[in-house]
Steps between C-alpha positions, in 0.01 A plus 500: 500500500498582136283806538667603777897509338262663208358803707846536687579935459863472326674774583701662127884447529597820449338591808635194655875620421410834629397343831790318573740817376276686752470331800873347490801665299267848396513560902914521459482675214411833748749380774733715401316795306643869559219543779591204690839558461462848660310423802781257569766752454287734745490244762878367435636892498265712745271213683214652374295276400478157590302147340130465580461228749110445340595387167912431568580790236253372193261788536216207450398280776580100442839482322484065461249478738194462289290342760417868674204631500574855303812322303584803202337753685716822541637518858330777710753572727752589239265608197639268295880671490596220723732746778398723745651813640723485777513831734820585604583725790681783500841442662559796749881489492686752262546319148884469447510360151353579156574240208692616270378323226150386356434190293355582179520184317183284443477147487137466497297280147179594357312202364401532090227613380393201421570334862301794630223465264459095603526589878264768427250284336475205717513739787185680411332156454623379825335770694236505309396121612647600849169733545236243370669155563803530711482086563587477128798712528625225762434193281692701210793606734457129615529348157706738285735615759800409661353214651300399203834483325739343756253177501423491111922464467394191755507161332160328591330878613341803262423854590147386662681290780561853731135600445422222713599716820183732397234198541326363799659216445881667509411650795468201680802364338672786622410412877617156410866624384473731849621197666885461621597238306499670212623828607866516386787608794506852354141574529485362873832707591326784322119481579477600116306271292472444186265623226207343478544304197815389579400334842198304231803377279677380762153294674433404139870376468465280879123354342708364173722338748276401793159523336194591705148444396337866684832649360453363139124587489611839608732554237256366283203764562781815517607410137138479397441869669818638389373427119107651587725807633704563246228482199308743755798729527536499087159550447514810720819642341343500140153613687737840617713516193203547255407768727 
């Protein structure tokens, strides 16, 4: 066990903190850039444009949900600008009003250099592993993301606990927590569940009560694979980053 903690790949904070900025508040930080806030404006003013249904308006395909199978990649059906062109018809009555006016002021925030510069970095890495090893992009959108970071401010869990949902082992979990006691009222009134992690915390929080032994064991071998995931997904981003 020694040998193995020794040989664990470490990935080098810095990178770490660029991760986390990345894949959770460096995604907001373009929310509401001049370019985004222009498409809305064309869609709010002459319903020309409207949100890409493929990606929900990101421009790259996965948003939270890490567990897809091209998670980071840039959406085909919008090219990445995350709206699509809406054609309007020609109306064939006479028109019979002209505005008078045109709004000219601009409301719209272009990052800082050195926001753009970070995005811009870990961006070109992220794609980068996206071509060779897009299973590590997962585990890292697993770990350092949003859900990463909503169970590492979780007393008892740590940023590995929604990698879990990427393992054989979470899968089956998953088809465990499928069952209707522990759907909540709004997800059977919906038919929306919820992500996949969450429906693991939620099993995981019924085994501490009621434990089970398949359930524990479970639990047991998707921690271990979480771990052998992650080192695999850190040893792949330094394998690409040397590049």
């Amino acid at each position: 066990m020694g040998n193995h903690e020794k040989d664990k790949a470490v990935m080098p904070p810095d990178i770490e903190s660029d991760l986390i900025w990345f894949l959770g508040r460096g995604q907001s930080a373009f929310e509401r850039s001049t370019c985004g806030l222009m498409l809305e404006s064309l869609e709010r003013d002459s319903c020309v444009s409207k949100t890409c249904a493929k990606c929900k308006g990101q421009g790259v395909i996965g948003g939270d949900d890490y567990t897809l199978p091209d998670y980071g990649a840039w959406c085909e059906k919008c090219k990445g600008t995350g709206s699509l062109p809406v054609v309007l018809r020609r109306s064939k009555g006479a028109l019979t009003a002209k505005p008078k006016t045109k709004s000219t002021h601009g409301t719209g925030k272009t990052p800082d250099d050195k926001t753009l510069t970070r995005y811009a970095a870990c961006s070109r890495l992220i794609n980068k592993l996206q071509q060779v090893y897009p299973e590590s992009v997962q585990v890292l959108a697993a770990y350092y993301g949003n859900a990463g970071t909503r169970w590492a401010q979780t007393e008892g869990y740590s940023r590995i606990f929604p990698v879990i949902a990427l393992t054989r082992a979470g899968e089956t979990l998953i088809k465990k927590a499928h069952a209707k006691e522990l759907l909540q009222d709004s997800e059977q009134d919906t038919g929306v569940p919820r992500d996949a992690h969450e429906q693991i915390g939620q099993l995981h929080l019924v085994n501490k009560i009621q434990p089970d032994g398949s359930r524990t064991k479970l639990f047991t071998e998707g921690f271990a694979a979480a771990e052998r995931l992650m080192d695999t997904a850190i040893r792949h981003w330094l394998e690409v980053a040397k590049r």
